[in-house]
DRENTORKOL-3810 file (N, C-alpha, C; in nm, 4 decimals):
REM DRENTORKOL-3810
@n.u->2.1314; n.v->-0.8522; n.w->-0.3832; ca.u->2.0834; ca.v->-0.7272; ca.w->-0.3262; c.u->1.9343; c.v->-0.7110; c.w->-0.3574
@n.u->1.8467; n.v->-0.6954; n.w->-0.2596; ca.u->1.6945; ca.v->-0.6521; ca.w->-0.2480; c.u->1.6995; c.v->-0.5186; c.w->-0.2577
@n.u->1.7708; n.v->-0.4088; n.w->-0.2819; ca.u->1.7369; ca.v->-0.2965; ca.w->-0.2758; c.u->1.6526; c.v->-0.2791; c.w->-0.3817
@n.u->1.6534; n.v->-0.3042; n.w->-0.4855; ca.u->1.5687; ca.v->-0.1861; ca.w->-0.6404; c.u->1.4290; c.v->-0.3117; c.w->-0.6146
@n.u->1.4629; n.v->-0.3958; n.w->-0.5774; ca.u->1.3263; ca.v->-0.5028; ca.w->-0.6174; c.u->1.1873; c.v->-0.4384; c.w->-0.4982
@n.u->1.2695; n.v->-0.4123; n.w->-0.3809; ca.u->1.1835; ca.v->-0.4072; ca.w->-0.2255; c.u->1.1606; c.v->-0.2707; c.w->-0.2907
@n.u->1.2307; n.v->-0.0914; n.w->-0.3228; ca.u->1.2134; ca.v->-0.0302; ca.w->-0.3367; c.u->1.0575; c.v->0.0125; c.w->-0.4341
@n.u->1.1151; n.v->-0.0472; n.w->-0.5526; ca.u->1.0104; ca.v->-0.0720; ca.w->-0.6841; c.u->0.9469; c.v->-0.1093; c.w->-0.5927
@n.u->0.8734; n.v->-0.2444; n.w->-0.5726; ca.u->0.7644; ca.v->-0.3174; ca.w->-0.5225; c.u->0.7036; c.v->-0.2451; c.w->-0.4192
@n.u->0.7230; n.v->-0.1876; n.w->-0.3312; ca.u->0.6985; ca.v->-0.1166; ca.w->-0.2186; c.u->0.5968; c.v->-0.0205; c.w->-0.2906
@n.u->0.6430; n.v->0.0722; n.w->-0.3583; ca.u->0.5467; ca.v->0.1876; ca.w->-0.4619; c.u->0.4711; c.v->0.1116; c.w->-0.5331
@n.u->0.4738; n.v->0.0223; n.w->-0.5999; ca.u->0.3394; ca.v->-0.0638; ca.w->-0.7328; c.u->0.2634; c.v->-0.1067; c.w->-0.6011
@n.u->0.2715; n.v->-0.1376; n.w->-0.4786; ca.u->0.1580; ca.v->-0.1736; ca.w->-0.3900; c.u->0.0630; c.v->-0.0716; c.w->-0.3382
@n.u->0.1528; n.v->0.0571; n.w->-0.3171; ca.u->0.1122; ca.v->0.1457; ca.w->-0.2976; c.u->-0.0136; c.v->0.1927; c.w->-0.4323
@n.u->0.0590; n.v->0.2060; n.w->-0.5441; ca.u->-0.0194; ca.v->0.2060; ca.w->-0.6385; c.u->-0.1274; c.v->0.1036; c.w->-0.7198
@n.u->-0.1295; n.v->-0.0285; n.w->-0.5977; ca.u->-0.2181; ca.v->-0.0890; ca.w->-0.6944; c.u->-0.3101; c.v->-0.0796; c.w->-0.5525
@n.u->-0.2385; n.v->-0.0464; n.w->-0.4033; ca.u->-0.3837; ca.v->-0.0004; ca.w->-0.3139; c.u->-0.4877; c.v->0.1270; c.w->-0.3664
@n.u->-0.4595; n.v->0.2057; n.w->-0.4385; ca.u->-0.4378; ca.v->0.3159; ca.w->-0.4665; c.u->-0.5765; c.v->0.2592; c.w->-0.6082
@n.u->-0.5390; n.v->0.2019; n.w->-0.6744; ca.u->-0.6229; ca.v->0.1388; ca.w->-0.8019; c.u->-0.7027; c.v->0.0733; c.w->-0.7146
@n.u->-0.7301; n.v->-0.0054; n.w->-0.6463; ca.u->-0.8173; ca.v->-0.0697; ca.w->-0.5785; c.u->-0.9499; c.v->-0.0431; c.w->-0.5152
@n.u->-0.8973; n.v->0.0695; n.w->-0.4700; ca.u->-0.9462; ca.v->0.1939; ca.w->-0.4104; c.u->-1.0660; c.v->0.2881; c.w->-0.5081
@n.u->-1.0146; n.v->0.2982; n.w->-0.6315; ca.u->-1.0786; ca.v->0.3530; ca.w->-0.7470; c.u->-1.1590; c.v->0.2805; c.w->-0.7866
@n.u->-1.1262; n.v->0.1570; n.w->-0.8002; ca.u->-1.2663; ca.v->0.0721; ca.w->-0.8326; c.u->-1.3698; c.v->0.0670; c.w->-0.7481
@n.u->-1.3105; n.v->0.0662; n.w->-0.6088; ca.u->-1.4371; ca.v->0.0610; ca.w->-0.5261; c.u->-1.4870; c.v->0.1937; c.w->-0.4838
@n.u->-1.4702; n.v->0.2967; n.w->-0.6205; ca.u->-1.5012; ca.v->0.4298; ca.w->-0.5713; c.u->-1.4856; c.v->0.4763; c.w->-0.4334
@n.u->-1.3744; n.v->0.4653; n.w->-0.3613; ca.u->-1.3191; ca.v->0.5161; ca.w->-0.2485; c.u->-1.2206; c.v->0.6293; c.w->-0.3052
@n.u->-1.2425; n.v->0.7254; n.w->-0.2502; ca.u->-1.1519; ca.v->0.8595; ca.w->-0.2757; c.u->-1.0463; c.v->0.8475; c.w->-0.2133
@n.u->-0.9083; n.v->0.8473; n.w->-0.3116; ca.u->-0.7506; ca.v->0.8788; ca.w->-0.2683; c.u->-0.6693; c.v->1.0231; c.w->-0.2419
@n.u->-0.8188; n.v->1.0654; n.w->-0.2718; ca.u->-0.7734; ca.v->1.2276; ca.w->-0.2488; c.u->-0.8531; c.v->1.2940; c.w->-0.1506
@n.u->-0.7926; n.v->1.4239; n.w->-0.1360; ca.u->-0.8956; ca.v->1.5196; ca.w->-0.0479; c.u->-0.8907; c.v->1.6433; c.w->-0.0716
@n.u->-0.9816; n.v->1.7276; n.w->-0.0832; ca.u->-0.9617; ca.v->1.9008; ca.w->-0.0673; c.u->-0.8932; c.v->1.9718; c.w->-0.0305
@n.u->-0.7923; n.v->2.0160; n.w->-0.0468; ca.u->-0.7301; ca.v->2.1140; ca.w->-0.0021; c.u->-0.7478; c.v->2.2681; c.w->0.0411
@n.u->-0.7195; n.v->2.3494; n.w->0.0763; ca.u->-0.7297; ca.v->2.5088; ca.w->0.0527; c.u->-0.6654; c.v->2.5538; c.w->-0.0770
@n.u->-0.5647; n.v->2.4632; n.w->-0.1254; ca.u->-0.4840; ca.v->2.5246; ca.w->-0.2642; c.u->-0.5179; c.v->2.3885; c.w->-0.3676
@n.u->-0.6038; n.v->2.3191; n.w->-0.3370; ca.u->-0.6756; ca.v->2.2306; ca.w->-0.4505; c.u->-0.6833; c.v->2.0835; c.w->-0.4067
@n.u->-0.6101; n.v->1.9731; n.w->-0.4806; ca.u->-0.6293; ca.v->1.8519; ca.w->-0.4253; c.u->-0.5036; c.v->1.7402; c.w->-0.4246
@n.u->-0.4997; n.v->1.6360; n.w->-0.2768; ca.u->-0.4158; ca.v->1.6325; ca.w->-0.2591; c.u->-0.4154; c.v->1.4750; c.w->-0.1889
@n.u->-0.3421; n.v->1.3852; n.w->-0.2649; ca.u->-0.3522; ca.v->1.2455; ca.w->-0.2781; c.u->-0.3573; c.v->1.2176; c.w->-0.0639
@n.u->-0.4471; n.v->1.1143; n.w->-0.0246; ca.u->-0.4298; ca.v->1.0724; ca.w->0.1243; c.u->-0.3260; c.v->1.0167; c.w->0.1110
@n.u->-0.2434; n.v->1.0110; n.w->0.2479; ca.u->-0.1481; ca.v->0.9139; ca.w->0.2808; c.u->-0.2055; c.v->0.7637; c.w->0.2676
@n.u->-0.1186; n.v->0.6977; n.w->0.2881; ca.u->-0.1144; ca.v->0.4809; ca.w->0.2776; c.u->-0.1809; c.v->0.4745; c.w->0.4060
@n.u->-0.1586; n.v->0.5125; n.w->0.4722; ca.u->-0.2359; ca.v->0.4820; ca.w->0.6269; c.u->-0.3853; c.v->0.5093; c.w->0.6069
@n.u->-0.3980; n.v->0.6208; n.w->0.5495; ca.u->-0.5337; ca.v->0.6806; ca.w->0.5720; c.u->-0.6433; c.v->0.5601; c.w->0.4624
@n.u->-0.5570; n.v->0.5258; n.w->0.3426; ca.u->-0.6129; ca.v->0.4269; ca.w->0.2546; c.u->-0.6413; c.v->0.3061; c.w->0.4017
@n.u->-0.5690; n.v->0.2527; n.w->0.4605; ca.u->-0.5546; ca.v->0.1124; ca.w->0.5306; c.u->-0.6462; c.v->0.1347; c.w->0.6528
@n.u->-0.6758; n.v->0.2657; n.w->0.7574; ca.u->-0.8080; ca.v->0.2773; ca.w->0.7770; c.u->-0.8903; c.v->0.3495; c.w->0.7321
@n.u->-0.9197; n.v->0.3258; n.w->0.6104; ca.u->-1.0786; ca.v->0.3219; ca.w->0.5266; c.u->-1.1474; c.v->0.2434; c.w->0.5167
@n.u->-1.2681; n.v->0.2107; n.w->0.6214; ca.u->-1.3644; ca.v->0.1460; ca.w->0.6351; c.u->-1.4191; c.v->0.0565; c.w->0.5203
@n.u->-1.4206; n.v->0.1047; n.w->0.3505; ca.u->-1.4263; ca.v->0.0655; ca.w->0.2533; c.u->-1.3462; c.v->-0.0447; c.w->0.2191
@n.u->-1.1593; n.v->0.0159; n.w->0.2099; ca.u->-1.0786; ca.v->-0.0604; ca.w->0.1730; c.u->-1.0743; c.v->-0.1970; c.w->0.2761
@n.u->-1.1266; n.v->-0.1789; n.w->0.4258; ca.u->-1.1114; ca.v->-0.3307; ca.w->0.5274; c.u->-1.2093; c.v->-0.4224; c.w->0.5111
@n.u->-1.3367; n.v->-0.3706; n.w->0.4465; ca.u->-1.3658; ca.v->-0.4538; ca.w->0.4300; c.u->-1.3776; c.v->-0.5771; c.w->0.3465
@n.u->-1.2892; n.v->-0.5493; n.w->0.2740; ca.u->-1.2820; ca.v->-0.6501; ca.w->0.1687; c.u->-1.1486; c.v->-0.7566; c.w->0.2019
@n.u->-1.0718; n.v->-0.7510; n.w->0.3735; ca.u->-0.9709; ca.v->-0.8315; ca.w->0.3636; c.u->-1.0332; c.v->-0.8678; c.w->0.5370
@n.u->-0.9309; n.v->-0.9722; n.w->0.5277; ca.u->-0.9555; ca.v->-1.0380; ca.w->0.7087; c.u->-0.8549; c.v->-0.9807; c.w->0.7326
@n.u->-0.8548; n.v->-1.0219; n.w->0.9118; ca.u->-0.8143; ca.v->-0.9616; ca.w->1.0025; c.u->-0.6281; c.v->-0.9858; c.w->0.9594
@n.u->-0.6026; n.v->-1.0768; n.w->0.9623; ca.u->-0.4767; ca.v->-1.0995; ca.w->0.9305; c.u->-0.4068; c.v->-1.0249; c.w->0.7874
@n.u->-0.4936; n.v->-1.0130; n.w->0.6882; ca.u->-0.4421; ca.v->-0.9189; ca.w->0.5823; c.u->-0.4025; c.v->-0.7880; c.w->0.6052
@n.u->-0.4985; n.v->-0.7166; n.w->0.6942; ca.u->-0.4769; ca.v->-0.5852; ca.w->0.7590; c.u->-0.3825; c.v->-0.5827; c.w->0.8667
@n.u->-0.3767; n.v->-0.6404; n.w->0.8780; ca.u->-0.2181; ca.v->-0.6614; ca.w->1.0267; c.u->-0.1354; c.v->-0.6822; c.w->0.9302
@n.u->-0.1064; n.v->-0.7190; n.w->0.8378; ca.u->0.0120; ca.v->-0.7636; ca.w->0.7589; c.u->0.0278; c.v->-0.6128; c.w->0.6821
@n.u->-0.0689; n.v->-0.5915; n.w->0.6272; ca.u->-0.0613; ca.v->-0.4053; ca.w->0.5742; c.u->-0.0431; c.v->-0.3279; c.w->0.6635
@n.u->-0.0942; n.v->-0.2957; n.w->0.7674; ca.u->-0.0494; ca.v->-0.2056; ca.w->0.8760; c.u->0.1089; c.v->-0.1888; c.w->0.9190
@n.u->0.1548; n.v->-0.3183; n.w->0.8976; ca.u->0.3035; ca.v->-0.3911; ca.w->0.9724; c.u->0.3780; c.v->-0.3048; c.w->0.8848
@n.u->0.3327; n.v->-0.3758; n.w->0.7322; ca.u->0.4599; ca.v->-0.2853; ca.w->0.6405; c.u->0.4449; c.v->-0.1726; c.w->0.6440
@n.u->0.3524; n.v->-0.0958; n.w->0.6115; ca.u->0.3147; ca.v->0.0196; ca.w->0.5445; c.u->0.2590; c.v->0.1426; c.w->0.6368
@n.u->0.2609; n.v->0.0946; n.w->0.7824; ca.u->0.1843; ca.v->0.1842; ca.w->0.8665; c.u->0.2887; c.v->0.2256; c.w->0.9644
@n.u->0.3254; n.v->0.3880; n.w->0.9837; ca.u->0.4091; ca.v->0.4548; ca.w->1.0951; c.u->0.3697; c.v->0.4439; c.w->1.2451
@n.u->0.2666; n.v->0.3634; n.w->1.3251; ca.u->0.2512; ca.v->0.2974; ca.w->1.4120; c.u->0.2759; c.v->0.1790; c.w->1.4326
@n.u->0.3684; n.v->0.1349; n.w->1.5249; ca.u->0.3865; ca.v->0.0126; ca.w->1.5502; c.u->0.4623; c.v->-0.0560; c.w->1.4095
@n.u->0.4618; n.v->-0.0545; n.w->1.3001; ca.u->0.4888; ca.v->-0.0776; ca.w->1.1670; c.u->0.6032; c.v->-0.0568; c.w->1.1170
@n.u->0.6520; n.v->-0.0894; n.w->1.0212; ca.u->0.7699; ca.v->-0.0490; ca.w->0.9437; c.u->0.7877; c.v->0.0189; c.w->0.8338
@n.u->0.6737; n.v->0.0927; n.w->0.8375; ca.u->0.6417; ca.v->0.2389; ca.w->0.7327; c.u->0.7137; c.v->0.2030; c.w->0.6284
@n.u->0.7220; n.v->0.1015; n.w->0.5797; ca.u->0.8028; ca.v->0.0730; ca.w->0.4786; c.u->0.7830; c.v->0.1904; c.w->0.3318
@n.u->0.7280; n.v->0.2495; n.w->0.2801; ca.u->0.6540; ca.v->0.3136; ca.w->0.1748; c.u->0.7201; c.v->0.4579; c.w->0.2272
@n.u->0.7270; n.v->0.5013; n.w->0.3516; ca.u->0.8362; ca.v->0.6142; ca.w->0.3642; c.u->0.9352; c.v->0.5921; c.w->0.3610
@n.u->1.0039; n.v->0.5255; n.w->0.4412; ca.u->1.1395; ca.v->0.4586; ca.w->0.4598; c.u->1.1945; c.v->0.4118; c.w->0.3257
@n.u->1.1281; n.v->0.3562; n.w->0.2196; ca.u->1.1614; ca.v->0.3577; ca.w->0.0963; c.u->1.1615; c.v->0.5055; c.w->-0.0269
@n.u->1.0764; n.v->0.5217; n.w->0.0059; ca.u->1.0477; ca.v->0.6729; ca.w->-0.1105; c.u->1.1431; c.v->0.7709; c.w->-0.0539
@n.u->1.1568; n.v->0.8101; n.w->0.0876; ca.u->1.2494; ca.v->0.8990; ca.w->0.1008; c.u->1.3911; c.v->0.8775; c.w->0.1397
@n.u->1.4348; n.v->0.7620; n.w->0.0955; ca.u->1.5601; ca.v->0.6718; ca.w->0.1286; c.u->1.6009; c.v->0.6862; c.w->0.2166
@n.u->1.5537; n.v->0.6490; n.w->0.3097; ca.u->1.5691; ca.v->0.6634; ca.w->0.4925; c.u->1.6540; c.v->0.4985; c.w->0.5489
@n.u->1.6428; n.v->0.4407; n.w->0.4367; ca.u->1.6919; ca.v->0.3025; ca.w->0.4686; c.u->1.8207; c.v->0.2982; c.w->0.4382
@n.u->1.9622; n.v->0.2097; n.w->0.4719; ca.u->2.0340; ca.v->0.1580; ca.w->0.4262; c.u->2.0391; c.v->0.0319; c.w->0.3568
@n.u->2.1532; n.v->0.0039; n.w->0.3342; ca.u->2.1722; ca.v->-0.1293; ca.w->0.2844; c.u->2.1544; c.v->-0.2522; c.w->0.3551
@n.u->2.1361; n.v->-0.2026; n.w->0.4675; ca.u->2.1178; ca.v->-0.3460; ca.w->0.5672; c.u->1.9934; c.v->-0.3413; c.w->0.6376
@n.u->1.9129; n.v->-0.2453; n.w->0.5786; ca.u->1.7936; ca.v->-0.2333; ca.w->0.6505; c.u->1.7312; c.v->-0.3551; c.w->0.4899
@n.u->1.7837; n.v->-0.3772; n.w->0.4129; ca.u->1.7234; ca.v->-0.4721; ca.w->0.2789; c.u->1.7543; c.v->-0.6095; c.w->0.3364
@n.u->1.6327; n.v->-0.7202; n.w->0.2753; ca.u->1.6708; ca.v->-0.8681; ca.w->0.2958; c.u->1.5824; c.v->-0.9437; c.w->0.2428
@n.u->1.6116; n.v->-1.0674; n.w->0.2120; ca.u->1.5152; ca.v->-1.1352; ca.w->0.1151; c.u->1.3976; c.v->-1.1846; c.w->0.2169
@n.u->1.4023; n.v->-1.1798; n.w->0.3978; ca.u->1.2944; ca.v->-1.2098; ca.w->0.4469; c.u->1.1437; c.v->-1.0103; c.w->0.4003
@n.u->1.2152; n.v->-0.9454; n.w->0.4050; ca.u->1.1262; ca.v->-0.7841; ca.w->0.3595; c.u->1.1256; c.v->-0.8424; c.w->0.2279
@n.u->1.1261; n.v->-0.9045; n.w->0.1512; ca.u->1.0846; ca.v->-0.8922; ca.w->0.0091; c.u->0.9670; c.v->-1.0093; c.w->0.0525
@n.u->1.0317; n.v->-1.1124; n.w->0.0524; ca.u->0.9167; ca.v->-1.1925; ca.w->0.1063; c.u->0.8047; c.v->-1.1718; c.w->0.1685
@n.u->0.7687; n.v->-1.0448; n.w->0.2567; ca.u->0.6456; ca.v->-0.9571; ca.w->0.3340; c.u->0.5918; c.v->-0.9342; c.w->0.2354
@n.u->0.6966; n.v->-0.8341; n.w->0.1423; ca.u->0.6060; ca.v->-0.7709; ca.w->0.0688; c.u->0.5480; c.v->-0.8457; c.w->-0.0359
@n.u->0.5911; n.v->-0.9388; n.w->-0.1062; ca.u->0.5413; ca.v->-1.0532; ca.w->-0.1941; c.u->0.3949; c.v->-1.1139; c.w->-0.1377
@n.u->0.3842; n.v->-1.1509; n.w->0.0015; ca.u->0.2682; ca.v->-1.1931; ca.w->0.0666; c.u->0.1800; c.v->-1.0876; c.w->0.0817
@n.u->0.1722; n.v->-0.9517; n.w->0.0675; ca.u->0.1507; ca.v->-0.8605; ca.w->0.0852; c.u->0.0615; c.v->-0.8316; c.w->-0.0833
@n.u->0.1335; n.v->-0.8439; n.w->-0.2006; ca.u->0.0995; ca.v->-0.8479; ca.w->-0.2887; c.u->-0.0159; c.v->-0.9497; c.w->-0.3484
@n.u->0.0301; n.v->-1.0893; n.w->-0.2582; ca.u->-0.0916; ca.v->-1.1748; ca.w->-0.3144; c.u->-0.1704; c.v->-1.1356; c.w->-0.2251
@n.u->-0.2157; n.v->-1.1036; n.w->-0.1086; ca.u->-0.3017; ca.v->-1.0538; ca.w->-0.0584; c.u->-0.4132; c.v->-0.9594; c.w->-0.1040
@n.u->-0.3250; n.v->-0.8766; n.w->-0.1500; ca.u->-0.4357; ca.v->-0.7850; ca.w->-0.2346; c.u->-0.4509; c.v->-0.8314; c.w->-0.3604
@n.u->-0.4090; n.v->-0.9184; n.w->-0.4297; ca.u->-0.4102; ca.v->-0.9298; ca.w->-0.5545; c.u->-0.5448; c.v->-1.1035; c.w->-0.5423
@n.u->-0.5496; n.v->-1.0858; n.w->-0.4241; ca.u->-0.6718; ca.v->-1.2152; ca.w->-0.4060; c.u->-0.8244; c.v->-1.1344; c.w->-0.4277
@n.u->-0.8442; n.v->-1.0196; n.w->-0.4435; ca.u->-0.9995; ca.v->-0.9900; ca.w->-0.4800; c.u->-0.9790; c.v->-0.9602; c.w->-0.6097
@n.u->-1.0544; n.v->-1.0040; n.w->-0.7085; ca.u->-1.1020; ca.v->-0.9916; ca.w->-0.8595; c.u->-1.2131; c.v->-0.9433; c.w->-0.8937
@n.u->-1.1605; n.v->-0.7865; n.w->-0.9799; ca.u->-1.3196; ca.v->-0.7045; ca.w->-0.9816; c.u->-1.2439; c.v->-0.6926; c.w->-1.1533
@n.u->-1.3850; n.v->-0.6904; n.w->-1.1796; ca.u->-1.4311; ca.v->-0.6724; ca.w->-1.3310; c.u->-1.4222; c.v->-0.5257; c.w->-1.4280
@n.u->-1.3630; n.v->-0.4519; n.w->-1.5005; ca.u->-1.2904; ca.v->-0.3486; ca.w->-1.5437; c.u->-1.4124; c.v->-0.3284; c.w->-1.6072
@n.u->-1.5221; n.v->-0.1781; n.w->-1.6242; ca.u->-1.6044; ca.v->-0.1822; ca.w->-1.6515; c.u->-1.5849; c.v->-0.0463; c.w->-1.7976
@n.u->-1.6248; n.v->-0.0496; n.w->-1.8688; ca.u->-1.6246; ca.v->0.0194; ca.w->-1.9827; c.u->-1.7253; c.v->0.1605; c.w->-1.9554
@n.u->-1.6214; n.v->0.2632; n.w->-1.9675; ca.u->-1.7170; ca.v->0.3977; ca.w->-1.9365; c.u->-1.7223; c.v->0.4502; c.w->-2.1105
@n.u->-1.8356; n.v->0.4621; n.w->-2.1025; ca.u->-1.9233; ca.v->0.5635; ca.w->-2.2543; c.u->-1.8990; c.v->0.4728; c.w->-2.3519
END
């Protein structure tokens, strides 16, 4: 069963787009009227900032999983358990695994504040 592995993994991508993002001082948040309030995964995937650091094929592969156009919104469909048991399979773990080395192919340097 792929359920807890695809589930888990699905969110740490989210959260390491999310870290990625911070390093390259790109804002994951925005203003609110009642304060502040994390962007959606989409809005990270077109950020001019975050594309440029992948080719064309990396961003089609993020869009696919993770984007509610055309995509398999995977990151909703997981967080709000919209999926069944047969919507899981070791070819979706495998996406998301390629998905992971993808982003995990740029190496930035952790810089020491104060």
């Amino acid at each position: 069963s792929f359920i807890l592995s695809i589930d888990s993994l699905t969110l740490k991508i989210e959260g390491l787009m999310r870290s990625f993002c911070e390093q390259l001082n790109i804002s994951t948040s925005q203003g609110k009227q009642n304060g502040v309030q994390e962007v959606l995964l989409h809005n990270i995937l077109d950020n001019e900032g975050f594309k440029k650091h992948f080719n064309q094929d990396d961003l089609l592969l993020f869009n696919y999983l993770f984007n509610n156009e055309n995509g398999l919104n995977l990151r909703n469909n997981t967080a709000h358990c919209f999926y069944n048991e047969n919507n899981y399979s070791s070819n979706l773990m495998l996406l998301l695994l390629a998905a992971l080395l993808r982003l995990g192919k740029n190496n930035f340097m952790q810089t020491n504040k104060g």
